[in-house]
C-alpha positions in Angstrom: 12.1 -6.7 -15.0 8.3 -7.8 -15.3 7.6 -10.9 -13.3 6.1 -11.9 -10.1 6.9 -12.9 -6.6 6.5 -10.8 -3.5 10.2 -9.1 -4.2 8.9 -7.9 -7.9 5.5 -6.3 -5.8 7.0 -4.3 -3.3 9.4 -2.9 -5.9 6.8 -1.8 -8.0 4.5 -0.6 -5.8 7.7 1.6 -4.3 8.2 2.8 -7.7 4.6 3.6 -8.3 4.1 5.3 -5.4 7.2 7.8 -6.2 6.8 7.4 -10.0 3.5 5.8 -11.2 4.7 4.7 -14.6 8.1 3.0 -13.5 5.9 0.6 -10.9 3.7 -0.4 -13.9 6.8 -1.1 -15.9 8.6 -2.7 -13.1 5.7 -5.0 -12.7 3.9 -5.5 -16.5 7.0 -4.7 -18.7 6.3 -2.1 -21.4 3.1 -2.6 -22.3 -0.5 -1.4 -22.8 -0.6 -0.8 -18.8 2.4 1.3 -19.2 0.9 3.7 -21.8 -2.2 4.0 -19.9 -0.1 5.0 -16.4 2.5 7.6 -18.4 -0.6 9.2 -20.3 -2.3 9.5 -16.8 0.7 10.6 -15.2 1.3 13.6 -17.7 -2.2 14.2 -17.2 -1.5 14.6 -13.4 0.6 12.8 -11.4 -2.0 11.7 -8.6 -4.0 10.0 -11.4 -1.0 8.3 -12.4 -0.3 7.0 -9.1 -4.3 6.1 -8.5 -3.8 4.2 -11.8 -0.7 2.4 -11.0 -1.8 1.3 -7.4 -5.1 0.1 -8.5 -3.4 -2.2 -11.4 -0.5 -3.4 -9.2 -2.3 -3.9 -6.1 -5.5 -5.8 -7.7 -3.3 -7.6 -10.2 -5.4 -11.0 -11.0 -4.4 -13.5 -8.4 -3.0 -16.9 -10.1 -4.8 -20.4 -8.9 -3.2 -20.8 -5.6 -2.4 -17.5 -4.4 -3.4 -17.2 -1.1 -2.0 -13.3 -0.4 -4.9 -12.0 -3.0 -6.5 -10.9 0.7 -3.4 -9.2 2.0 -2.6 -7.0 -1.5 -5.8 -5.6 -1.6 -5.8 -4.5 2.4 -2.0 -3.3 1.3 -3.1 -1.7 -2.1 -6.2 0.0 0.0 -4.3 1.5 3.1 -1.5 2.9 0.5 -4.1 4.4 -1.3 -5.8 5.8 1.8 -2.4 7.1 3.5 -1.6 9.1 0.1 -4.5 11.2 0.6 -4.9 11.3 4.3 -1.6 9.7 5.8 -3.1 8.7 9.6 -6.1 6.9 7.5 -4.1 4.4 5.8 -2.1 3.7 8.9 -5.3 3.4 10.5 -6.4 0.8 7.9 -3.7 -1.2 8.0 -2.8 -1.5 11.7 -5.4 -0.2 13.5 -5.9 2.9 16.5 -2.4 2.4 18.0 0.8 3.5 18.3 1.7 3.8 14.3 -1.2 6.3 14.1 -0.3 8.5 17.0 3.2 8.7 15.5 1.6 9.7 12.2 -1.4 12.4 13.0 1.7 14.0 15.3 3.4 13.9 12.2 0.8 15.2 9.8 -0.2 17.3 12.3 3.5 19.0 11.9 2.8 18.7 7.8 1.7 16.8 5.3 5.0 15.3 3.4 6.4 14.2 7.3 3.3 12.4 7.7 3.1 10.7 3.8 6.9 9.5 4.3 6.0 7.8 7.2 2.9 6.2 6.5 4.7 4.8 3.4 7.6 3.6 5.6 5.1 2.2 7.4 2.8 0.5 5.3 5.6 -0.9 3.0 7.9 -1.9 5.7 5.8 -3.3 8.7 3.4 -6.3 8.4 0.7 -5.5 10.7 0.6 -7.7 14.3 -1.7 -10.3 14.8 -4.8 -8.9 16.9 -5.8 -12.1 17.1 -3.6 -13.8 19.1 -4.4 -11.6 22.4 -8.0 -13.3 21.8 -7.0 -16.7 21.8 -6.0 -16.2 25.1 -9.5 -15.6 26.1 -9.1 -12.1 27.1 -11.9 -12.1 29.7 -12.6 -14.8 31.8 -15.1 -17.4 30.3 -15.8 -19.1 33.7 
């Protein structure tokens, strides 16, 4: 089960966000990491799942590995939308449409609003803001 790729990541970090100790297994194998996360997890279960994001999502980038940048903005906004849902959709795509969807939902109650800020974060890449600049945006002349 332990290995890498992008397939192996989102799997664990699914897992670790439902339960913390599977993810690090998924991910590491049965290790010391596991240990840590199940001893954390029976602890509590939100400093399991701190635990597991935190090793899965800053997992030492090999030479070459250019989506280092785009974990860590991933493994930050999950974090964020656990706590406070609209935050992490926030983080991760920015004031529009995605975060009106999810304060309404939040707004209605908390788990509404954690489901779909997961959905969210683990489904959608976020759209390039950039691209509407190229374009110049205002006129330059």
């Amino acid at each position: 089960m332990c290995g890498e790729g992008w397939c192996n990541f989102g799997c664990s970090a699914v897992c670790a966000y439902l339960l913390p100790p599977l993810g690090i297994f998924w991910r590491f194998g049965c290790g010391c990491e596991f240990c840590i996360c199940l001893l954390l997890t029976i602890c509590g279960y939100l400093p399991g799942v701190i635990y597991a994001v935190i090793m899965i999502g800053f997992d030492v980038p090999k030479p070459g590995d250019e989506h280092f940048e785009a974990r860590t903005n991933f493994c930050l906004s999950a974090v964020c939308a656990y706590i406070v849902p609209p935050l992490g959709v926030f983080w991760r795509f920015g004031l529009g449409v995605e975060f009106w969807i999810c304060l309404l939902l939040t707004l209605c109650g908390y788990i509404p609003g954690v489901i779909y800020a997961a959905c969210m974060i683990g489904c959608e890449e976020p759209k390039e803001r950039g691209a509407e600049l190229e374009g110049g945006g205002v006129n330059s002349s």
